[in-house]
SEBA-55516 format. One record per residue (C-alpha): x, y, z; residue number from 1. Coordinates in Angstrom, 3 decimals, padded with zeros to 6 digits. Each point is the difference from the previous one (the first is absolute). Example, Ala and Ser with C-alpha at 12.3 -4.5 7.8 and 13.67 -1.06 7.14 Angstrom:
REM residues 2
<rec <012.300, -004.500, 007.800>, 1> <rec <001.370, 003.440, -000.660>, 2> 
***
This chain:
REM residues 386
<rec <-006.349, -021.515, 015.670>, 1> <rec <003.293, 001.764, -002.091>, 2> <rec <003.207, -000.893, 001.603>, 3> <rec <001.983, 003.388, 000.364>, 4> <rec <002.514, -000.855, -003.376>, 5> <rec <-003.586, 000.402, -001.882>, 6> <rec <-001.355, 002.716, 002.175>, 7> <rec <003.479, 002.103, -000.914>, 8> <rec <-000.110, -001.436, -003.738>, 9> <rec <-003.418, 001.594, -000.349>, 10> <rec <001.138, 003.156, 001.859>, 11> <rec <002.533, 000.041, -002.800>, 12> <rec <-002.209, -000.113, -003.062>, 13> <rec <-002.450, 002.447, 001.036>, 14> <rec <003.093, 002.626, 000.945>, 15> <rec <001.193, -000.684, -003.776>, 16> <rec <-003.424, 000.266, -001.684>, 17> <rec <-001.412, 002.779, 002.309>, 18> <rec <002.610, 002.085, -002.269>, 19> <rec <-001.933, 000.210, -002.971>, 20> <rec <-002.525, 001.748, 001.488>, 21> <rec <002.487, 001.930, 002.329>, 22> <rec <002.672, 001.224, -003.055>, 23> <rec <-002.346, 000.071, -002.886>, 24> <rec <-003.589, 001.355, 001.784>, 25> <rec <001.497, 001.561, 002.928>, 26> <rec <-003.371, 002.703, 000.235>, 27> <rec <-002.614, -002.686, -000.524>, 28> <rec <001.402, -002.323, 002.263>, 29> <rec <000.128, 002.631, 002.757>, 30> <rec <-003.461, 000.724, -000.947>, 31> <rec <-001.489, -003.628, 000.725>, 32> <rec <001.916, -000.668, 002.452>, 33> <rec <-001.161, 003.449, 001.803>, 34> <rec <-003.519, -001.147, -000.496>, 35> <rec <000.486, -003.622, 001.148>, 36> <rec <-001.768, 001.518, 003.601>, 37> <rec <-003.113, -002.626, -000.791>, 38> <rec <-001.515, -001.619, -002.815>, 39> <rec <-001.713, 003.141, -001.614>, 40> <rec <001.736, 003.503, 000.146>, 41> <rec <-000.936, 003.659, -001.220>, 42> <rec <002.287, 001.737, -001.560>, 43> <rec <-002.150, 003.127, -001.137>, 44> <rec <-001.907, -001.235, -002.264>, 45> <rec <002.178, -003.044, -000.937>, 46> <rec <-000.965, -003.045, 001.444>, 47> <rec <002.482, -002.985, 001.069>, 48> <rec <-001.027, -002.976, 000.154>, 49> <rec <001.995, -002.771, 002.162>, 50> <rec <-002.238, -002.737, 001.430>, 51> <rec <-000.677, -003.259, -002.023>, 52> <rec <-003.656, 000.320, 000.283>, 53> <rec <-000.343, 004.133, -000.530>, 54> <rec <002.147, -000.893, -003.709>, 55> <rec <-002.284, -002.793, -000.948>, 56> <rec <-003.215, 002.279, 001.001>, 57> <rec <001.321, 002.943, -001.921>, 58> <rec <001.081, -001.928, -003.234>, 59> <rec <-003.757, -001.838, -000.227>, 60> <rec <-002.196, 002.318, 001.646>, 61> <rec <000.850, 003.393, 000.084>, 62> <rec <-001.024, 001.303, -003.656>, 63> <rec <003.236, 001.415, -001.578>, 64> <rec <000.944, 002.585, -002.492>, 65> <rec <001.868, -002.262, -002.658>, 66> <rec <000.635, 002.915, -001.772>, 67> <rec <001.286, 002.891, 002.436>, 68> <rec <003.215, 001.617, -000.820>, 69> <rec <002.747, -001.604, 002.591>, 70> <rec <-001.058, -003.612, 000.034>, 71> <rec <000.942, -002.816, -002.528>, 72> <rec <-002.720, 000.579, -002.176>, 73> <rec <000.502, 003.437, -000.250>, 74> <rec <003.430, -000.625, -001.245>, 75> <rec <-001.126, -002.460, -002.309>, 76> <rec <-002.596, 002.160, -001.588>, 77> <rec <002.250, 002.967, -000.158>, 78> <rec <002.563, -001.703, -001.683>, 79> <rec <-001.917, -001.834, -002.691>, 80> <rec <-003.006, 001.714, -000.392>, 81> <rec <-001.757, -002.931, -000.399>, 82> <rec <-002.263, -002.288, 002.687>, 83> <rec <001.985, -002.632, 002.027>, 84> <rec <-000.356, -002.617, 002.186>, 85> <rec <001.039, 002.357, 003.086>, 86> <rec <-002.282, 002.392, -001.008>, 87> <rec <-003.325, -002.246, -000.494>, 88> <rec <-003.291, -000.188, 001.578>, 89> <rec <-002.595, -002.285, -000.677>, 90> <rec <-000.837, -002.094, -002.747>, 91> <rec <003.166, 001.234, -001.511>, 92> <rec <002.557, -001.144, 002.576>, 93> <rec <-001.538, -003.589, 000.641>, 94> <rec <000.443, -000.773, -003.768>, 95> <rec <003.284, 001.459, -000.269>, 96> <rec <000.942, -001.789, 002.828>, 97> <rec <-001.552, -003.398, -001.386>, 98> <rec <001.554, 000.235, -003.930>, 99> <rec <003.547, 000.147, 002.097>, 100> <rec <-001.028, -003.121, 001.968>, 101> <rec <001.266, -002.640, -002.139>, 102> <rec <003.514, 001.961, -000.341>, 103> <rec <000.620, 000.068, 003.423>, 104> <rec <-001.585, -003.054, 000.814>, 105> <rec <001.615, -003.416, 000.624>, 106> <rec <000.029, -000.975, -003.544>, 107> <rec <001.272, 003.145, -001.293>, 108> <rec <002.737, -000.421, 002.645>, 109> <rec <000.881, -003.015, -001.382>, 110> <rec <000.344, 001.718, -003.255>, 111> <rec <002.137, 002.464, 001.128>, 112> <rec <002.271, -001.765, 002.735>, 113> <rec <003.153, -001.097, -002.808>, 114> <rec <000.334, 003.619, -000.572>, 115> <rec <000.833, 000.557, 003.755>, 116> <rec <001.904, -003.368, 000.483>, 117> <rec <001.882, 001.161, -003.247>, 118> <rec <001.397, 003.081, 001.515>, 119> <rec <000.471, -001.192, 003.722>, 120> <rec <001.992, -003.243, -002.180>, 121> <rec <002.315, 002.681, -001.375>, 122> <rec <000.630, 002.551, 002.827>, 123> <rec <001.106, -002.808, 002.821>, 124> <rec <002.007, -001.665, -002.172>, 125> <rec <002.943, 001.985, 001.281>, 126> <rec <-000.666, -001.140, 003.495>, 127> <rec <001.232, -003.757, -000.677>, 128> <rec <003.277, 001.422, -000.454>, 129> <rec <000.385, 002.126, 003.236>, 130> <rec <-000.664, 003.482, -002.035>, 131> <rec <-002.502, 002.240, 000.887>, 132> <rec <-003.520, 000.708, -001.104>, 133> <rec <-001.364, 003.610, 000.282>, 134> <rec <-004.351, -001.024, 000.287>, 135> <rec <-001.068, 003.609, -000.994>, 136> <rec <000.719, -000.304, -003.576>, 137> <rec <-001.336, -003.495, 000.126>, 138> <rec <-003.119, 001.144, 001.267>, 139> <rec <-000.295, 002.603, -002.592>, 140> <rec <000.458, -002.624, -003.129>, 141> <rec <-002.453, -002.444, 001.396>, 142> <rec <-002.594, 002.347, 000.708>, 143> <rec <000.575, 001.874, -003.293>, 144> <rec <000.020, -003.913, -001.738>, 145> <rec <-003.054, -000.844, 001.305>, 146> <rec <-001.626, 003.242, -000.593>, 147> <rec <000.734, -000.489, -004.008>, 148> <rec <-001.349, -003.434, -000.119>, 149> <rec <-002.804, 000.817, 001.710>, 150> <rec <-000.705, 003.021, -002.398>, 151> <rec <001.481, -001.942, -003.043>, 152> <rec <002.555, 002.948, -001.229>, 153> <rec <003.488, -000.598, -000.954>, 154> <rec <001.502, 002.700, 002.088>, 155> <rec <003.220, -000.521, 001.941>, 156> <rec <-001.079, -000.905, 003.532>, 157> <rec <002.944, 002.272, 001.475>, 158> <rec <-001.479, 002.970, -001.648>, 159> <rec <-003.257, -000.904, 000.326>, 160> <rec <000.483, -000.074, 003.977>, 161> <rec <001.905, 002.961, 000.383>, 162> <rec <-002.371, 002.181, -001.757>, 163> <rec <-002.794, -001.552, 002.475>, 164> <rec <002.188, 001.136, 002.835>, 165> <rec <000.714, 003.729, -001.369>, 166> <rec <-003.692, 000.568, -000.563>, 167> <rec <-000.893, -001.498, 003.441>, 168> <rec <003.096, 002.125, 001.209>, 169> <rec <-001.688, 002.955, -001.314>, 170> <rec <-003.966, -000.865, 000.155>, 171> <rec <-000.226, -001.520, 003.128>, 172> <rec <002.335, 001.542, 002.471>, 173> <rec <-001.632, 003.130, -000.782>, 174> <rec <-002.896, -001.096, 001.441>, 175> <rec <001.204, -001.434, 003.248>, 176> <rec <-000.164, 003.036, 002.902>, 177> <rec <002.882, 002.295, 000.334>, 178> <rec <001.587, 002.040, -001.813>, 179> <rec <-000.652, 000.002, -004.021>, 180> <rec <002.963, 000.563, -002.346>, 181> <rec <-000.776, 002.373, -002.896>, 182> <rec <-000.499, -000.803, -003.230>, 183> <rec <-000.818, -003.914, 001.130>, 184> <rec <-003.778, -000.018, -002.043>, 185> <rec <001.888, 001.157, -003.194>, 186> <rec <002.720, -002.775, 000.354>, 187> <rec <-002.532, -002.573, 001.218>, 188> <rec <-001.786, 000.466, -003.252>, 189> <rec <002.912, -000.352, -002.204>, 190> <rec <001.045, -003.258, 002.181>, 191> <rec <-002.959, -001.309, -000.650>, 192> <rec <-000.483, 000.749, -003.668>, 193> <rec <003.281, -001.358, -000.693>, 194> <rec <-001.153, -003.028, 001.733>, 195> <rec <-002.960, 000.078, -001.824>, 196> <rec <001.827, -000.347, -003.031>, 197> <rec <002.585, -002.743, 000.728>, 198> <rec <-003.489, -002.121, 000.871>, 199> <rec <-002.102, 000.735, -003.195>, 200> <rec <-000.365, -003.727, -001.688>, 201> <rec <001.807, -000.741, -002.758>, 202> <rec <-002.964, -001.098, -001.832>, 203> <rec <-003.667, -000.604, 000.710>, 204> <rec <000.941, -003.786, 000.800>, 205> <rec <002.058, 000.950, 002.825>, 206> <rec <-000.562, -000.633, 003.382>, 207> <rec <-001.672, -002.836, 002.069>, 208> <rec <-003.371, 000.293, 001.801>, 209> <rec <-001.219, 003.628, 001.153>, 210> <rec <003.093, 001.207, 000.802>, 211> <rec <001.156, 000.040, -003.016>, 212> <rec <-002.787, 001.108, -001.815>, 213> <rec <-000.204, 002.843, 002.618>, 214> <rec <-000.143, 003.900, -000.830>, 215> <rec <003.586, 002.106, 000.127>, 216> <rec <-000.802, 001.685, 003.136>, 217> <rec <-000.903, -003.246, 001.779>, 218> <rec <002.812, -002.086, -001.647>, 219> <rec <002.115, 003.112, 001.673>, 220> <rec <-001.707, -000.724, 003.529>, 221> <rec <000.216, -003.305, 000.326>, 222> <rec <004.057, -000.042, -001.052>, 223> <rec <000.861, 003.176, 002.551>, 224> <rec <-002.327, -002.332, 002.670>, 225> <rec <002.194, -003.412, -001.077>, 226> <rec <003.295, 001.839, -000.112>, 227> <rec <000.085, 001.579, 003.210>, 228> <rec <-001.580, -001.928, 001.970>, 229> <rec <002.521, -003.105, -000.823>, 230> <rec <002.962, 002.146, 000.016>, 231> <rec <-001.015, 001.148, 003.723>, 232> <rec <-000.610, -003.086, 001.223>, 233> <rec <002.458, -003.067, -000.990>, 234> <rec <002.990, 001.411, 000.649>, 235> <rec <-001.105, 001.117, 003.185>, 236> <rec <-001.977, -003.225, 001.005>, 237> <rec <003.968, -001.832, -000.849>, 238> <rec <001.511, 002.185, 002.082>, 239> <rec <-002.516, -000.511, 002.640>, 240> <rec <000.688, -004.017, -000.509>, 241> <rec <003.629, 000.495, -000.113>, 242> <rec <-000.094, 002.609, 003.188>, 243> <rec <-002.145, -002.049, 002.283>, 244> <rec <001.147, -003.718, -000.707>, 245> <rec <-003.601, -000.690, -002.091>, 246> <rec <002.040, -002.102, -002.812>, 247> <rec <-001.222, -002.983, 001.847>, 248> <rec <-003.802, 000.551, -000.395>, 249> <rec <000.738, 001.139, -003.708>, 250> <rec <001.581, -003.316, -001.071>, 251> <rec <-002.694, -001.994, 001.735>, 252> <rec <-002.985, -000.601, -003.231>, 253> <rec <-002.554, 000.039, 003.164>, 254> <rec <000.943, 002.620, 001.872>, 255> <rec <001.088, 002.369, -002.895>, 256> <rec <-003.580, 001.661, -001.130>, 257> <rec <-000.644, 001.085, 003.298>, 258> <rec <003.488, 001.235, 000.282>, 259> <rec <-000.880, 001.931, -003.445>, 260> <rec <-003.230, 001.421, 001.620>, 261> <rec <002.049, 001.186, 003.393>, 262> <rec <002.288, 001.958, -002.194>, 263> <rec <-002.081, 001.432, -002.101>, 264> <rec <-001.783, 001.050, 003.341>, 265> <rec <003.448, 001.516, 001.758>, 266> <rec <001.036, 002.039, -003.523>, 267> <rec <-003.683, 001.198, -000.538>, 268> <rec <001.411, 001.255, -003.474>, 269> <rec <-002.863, 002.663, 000.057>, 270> <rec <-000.151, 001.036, 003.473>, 271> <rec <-002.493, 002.635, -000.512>, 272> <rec <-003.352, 000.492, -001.916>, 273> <rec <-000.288, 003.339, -000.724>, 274> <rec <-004.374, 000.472, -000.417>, 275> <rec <-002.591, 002.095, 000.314>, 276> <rec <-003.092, 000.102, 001.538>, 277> <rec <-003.688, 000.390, -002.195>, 278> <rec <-002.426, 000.394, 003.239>, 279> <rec <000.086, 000.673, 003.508>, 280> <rec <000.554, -003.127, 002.135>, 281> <rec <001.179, -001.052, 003.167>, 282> <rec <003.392, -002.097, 000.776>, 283> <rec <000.642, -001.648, 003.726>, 284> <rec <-001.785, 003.182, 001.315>, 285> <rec <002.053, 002.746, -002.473>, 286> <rec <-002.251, 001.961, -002.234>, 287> <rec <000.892, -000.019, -003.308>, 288> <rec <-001.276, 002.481, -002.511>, 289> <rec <-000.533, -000.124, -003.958>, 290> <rec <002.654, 001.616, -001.111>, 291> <rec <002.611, -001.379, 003.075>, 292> <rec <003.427, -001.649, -001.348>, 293> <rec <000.181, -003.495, 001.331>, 294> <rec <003.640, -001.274, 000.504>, 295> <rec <-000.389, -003.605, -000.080>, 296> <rec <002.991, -002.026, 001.560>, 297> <rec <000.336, -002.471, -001.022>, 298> <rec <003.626, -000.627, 002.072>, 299> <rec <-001.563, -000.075, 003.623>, 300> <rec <-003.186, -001.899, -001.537>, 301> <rec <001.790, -002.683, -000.622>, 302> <rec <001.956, 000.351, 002.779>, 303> <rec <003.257, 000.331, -002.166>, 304> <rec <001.725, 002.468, 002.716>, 305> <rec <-000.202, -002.209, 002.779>, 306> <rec <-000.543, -003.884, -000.715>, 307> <rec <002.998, -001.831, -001.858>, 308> <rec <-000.696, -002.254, -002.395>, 309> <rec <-000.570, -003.518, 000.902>, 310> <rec <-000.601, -002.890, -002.052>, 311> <rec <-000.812, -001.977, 003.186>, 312> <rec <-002.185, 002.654, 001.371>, 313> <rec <-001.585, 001.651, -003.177>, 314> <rec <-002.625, 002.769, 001.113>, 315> <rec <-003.479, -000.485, -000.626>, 316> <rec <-000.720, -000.261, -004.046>, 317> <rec <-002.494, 003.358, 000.465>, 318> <rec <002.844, 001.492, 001.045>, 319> <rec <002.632, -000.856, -001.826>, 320> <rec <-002.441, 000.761, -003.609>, 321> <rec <-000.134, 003.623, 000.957>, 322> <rec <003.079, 000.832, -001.502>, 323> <rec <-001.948, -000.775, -003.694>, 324> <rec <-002.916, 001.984, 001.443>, 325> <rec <-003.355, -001.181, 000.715>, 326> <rec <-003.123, -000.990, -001.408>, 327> <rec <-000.832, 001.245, -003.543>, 328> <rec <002.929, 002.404, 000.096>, 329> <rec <002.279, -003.280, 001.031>, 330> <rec <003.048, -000.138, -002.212>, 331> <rec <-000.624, -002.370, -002.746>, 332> <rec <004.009, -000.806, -000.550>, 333> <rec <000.296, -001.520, 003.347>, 334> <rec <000.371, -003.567, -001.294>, 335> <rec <002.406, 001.325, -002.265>, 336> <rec <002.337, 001.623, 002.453>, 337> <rec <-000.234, -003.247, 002.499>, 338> <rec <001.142, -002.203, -002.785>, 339> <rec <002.920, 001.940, -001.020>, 340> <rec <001.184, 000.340, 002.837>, 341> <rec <-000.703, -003.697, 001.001>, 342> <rec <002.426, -000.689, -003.087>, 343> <rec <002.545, 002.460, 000.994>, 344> <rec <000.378, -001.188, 003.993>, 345> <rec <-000.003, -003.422, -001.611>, 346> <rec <003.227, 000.875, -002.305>, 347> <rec <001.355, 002.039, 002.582>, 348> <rec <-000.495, -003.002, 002.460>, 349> <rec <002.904, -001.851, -001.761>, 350> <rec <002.826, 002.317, 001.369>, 351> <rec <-001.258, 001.755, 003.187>, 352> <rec <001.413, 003.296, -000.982>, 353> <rec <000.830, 002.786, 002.254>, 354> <rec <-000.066, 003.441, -000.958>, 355> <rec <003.221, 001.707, -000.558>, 356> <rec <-001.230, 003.475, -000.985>, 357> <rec <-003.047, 002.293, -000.110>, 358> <rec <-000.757, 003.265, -000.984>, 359> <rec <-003.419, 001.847, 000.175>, 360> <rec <-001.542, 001.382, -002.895>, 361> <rec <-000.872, 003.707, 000.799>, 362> <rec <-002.097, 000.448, -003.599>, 363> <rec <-002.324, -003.244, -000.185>, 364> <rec <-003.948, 001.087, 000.666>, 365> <rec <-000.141, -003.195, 002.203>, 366> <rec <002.634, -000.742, 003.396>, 367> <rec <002.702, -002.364, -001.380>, 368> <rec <003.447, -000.754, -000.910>, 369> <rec <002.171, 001.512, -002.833>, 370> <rec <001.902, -002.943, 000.412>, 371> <rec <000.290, -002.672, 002.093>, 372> <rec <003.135, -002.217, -000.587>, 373> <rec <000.051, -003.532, 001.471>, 374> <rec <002.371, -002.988, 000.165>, 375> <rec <-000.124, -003.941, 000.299>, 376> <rec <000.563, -001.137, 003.692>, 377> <rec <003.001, -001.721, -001.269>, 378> <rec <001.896, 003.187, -000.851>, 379> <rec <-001.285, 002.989, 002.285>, 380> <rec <001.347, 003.096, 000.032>, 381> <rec <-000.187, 002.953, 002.538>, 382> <rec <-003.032, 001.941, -000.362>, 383> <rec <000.007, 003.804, -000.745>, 384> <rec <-002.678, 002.217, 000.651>, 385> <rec <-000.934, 003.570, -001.810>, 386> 
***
């Protein structure tokens, strides 16, 4: 049972990280949390999707329009023209999905991990000597690094991550409900060309694997997926550490992965699957027709609103693995995510940092940070809020 220090600690970190959803998504978050009345809600002729159970059933056996304007492989089609792995069916999408398998695998994270430990080496240096470390723009360099090696370009990770974020900013946010901004599909395709261009190999002996042997469009996809997903979720699972006293479990080699997995749980970095459906079916008694918009949260799924994350206590694996999705559709960068952010608890470990100050970002396609500013234990700081 959690003494009351840990109960209030907890109450603490899910006040500070409920405001990326409240300051930056402030309609959709009113939205789910409006249709939160049971584990399936209509909406019209949306569909949300709450329970565990209803998400898994809807991702693996409800037939689904992988190409219908307003879900992710909409976007992806409409921006590249091209087929991608959101948008597959079929024979198509297994193979896709097993030519990436040895990049994402445990080998080709191997491969990659000095890139990451490279960057998280550099950017908490400054923490030895009592300055601070903003994790944003850390985030954004190793998820931009890793994204070049794992394409084989020469770009400059920086850029390489912030034109993943404007096209998400522009592609992907436009086709979350609410309100639409105009002029978003014309800037989402210029985004995304640009991106395009920064990860066309230098040569035809660039790249490692499938990945980066990949076509434009899907090169494009998989660094807007990489980008935003890590620059949602580390700084937010460190401030959840640093909020709720976790830095305990995150220095611990045995109790760290399943501190990774609990975070990546709580931060959901894609809270919502925006889908479609292809046929009429039936979910915990709701009728859904071909044609219905499934909203597929993945937030209460996992239980992210209400359980804290426990090393101690993880929730059940099935649970925990619906943040990547399920079954075919699973998310095949999952180890990938858990070990950077294995690495980056374990550096971050060393000084038990505190956050000093956080701001919301009010443009990113995915509920996070614009930058979250922490220091070592050993020289904290008052911490500011906007």
């Amino acid at each position: 049972m959690a003494s009351p220090a840990t109960d209030r600690a907890s109450r603490t970190a899910r006040r500070r990280d409920r405001r990326v959803y409240t300051r930056s998504h402030p309609l959709l978050f009113a939205l789910l949390a409006a249709g939160r009345r049971g584990p399936v809600a209509r909406l019209g002729r949306a569909v949300l999707v709450h329970g565990a159970e209803e998400y898994r059933y809807a991702l693996t056996r409800i037939p689904l329009d992988r190409t219908a304007p307003g879900t992710t492989g909409g976007a992806a089609r409409e921006l590249s023209g091209g087929t991608l792995l959101f948008d597959q069916e079929g024979t198509g999408h297994r193979d896709t999905r097993r030519s990436l398998a040895g990049d994402f695998g445990a080998a080709g994270v191997e491969r990659l991990r000095p890139v990451w430990q490279d960057v998280l080496v550099r950017h908490l240096a400054p923490l030895d000597t009592g300055r601070t470390v903003d994790l944003v723009p850390l985030a954004r360099e190793l998820a931009g690094a890793t994204v070049c090696a794992l394409l084989g370009v020469a770009a400059d990770p920086l850029t390489v991550a912030e034109a993943a974020a404007e096209a998400a900013a522009a592609a992907v946010r436009d086709h979350l409900p609410g309100p639409r901004r105009p002029g978003t599909a014309r800037a989402a395709a210029a985004a995304t060309a640009r991106l395009e261009e920064l990860l066309a190999p230098a040569g035809s002996g660039s790249g490692s694997g499938a990945a980066g042997n990949a076509d434009a469009g899907l090169r494009a996809m998989l660094a807007v997926a990489a980008v935003n997903t890590t620059v949602a979720a580390l700084p937010r699972a460190v401030a959840w550490c640093a909020d709720a006293g976790l830095w305990e479990q995150a220095a611990a080699d045995r109790l760290r992965p399943a501190l990774v997995t609990e975070l990546l749980r709580v931060t959901a970095p894609s809270p919502l699957l925006p889908r479609v459906a292809a046929a009429d079916a039936d979910l915990d008694g709701c009728p859904v027709r071909a044609g219905d918009r499934l909203i597929l949260v993945a937030r209460h799924a996992a239980r992210a609103h209400s359980d804290a994350p426990d090393a101690h206590h993880p929730a059940p694996p099935a649970v925990a693995q619906l943040v990547f999705g399920a079954g075919t559709h699973a998310c095949p960068g999952a180890r990938l995510a858990r070990a950077q952010l294995d690495d980056a608890l374990a550096a971050l470990a060393l000084h038990r940092p505190s956050v000093v100050r956080a701001r919301v970002d009010r443009r990113a396609a995915l509920p996070g940070w614009r930058s979250l500013t922490v220091r070592a234990a050993h020289a904290q700081a008052p911490t500011e809020h906007r």
